[in-house]
MMTF fields as JSON, N, C-alpha, C and O atoms, coordinates in Angstrom:
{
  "mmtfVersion": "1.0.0",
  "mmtfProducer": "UNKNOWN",
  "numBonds": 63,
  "numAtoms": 64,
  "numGroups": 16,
  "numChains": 1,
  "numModels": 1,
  "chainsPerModel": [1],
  "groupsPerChain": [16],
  "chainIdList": ["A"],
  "bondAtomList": [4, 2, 8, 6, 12, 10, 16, 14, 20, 18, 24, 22, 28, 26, 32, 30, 36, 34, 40, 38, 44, 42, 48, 46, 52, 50, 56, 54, 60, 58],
  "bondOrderList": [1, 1, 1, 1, 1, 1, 1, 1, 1, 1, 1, 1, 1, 1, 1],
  "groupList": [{"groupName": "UNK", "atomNameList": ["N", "CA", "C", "O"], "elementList": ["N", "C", "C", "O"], "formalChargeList": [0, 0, 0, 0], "bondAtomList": [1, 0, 2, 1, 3, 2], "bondOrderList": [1, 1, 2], "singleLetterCode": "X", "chemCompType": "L-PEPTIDE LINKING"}],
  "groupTypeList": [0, 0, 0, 0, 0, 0, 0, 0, 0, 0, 0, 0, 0, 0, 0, 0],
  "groupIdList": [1, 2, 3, 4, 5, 6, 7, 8, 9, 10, 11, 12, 13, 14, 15, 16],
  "secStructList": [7, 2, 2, 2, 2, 2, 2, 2, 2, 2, 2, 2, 2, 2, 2, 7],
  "xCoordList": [113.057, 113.17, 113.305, 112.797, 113.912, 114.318, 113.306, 113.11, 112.551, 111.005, 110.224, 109.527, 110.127, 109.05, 109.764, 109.232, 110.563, 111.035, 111.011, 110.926, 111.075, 110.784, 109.451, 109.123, 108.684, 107.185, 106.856, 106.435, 107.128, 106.158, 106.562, 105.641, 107.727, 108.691, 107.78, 107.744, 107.043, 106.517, 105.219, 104.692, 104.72, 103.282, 103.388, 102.611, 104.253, 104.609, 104.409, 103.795, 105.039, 105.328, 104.178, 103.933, 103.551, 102.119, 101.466, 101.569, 100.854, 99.803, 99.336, 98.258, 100.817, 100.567, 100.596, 100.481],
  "yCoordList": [54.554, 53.187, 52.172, 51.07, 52.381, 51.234, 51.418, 50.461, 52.429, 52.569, 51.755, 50.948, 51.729, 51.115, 49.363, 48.735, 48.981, 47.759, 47.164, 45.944, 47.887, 47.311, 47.399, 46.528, 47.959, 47.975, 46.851, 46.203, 46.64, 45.558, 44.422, 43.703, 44.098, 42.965, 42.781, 41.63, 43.684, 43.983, 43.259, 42.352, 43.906, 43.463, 41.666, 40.78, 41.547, 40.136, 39.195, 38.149, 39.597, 38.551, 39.253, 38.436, 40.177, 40.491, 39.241, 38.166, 39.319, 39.007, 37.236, 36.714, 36.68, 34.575, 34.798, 33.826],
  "zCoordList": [135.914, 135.349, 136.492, 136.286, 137.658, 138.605, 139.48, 140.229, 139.623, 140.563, 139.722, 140.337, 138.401, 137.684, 138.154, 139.07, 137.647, 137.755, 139.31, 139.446, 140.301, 141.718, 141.946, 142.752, 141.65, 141.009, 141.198, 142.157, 140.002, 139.08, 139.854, 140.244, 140.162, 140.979, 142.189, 142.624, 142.811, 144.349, 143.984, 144.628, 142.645, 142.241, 141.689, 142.048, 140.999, 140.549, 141.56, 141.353, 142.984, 144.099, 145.054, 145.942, 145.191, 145.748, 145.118, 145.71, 144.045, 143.175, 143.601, 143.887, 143.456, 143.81, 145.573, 146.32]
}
């Protein structure tokens, strides 16, 4: 669950 959620967090602030 907290690998998925630093994930997406990494991809969120990758992405802009």
């Amino acid at each position: 669950m907290v690998t998925v959620l630093c994930g997406n967090l990494v991809v969120a602030l990758s992405a802009p």
